[in-house]
C-alpha positions in Angstrom: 33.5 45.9 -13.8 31.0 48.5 -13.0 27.3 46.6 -13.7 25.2 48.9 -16.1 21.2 50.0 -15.9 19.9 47.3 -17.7 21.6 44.4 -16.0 21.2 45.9 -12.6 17.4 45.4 -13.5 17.5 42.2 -14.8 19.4 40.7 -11.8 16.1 42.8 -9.8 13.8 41.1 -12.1 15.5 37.4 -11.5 15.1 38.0 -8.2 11.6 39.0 -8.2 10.5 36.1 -10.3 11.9 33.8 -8.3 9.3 34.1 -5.6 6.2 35.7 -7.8 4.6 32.3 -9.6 1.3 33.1 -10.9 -1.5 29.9 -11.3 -4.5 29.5 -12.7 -6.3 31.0 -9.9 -3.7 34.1 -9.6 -1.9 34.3 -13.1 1.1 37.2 -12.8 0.2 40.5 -14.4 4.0 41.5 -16.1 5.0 44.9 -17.1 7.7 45.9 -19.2 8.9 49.1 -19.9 10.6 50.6 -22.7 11.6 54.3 -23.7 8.6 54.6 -26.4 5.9 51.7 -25.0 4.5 50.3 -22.1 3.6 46.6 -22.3 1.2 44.2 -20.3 0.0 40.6 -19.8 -1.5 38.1 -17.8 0.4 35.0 -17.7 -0.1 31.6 -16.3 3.3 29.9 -15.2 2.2 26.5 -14.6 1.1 26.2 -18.1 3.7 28.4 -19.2 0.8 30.7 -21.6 -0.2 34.3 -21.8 -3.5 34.7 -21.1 -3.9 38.0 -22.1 -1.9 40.5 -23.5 -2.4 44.8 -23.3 0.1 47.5 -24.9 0.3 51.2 -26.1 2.3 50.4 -29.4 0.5 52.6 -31.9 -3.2 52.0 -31.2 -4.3 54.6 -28.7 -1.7 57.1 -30.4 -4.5 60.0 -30.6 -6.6 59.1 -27.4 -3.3 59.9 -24.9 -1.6 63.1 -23.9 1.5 61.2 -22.5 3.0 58.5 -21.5 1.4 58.3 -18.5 -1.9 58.7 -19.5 -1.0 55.9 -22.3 0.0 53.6 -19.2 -3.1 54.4 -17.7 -4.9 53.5 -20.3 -3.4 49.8 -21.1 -3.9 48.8 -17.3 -7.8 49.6 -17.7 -7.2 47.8 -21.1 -5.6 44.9 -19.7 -8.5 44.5 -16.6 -11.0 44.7 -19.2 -9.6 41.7 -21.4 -9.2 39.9 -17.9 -12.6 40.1 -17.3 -13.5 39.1 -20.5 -11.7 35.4 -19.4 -13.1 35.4 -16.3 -9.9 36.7 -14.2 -10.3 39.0 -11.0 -7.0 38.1 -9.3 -3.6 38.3 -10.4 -0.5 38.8 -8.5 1.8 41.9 -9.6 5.2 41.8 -11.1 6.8 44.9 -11.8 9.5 43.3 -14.0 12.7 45.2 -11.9 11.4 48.7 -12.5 10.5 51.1 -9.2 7.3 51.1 -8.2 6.5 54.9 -10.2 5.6 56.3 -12.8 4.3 54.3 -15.6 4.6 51.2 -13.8 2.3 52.5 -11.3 0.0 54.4 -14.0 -0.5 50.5 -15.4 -1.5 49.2 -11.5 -3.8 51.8 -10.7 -5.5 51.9 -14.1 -5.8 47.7 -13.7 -7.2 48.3 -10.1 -9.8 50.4 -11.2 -10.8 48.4 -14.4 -11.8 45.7 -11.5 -8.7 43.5 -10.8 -7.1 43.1 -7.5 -4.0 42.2 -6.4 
């Protein structure tokens, strides 16, 4: 049987997670995508918590011209909150979607609101 979208990305997600582990000193930065929102958090493995946590679900509505700009705008969000607790490094997890777009919009925007990875 022919293997649709969605699991084709969650077998590239597995696959992914199973050698990105984020710590204490380098919690993982997750994205996931959907058709409308853009989602974002910091997560430490070892304790198994979210640290912080960054979206576009209906609060920056007026403030964005697209969905790009919105992604933008939540990896800035997300870098600010980071700083707030004190985190600088993270290491990056795409969650199985290509490195474009609004996955990239959310790096670039985290990069420049002071967090490298």
């Amino acid at each position: 049987m022919k293997a649709i979208k969605s699991q084709k990305r969650e077998r590239r997600h597995s696959r992914i997670r199973s050698k990105v582990l984020g710590n204490a000193e380098r919690p993982r930065l997750s994205v996931f995508r959907s058709n409308k929102f853009i989602y974002a958090q910091i997560i430490d493995d070892d304790a198994g918590v979210t640290l912080v946590a960054a979206s576009d679900n209906g609060a920056k509505k007026g403030k964005t011209k697209g969905k790009l700009d919105g992604s933008k705008l939540v990896g800035t969000e997300i870098a600010k909150l980071a700083k707030e607790k004190n985190i600088t490094k993270v290491v990056f997890d795409r969650g199985g979607y290509l490195y474009a777009g609004r996955v990239k919009a959310v790096s670039e925007g985290a990069r420049e609101g002071g967090l490298s990875f």
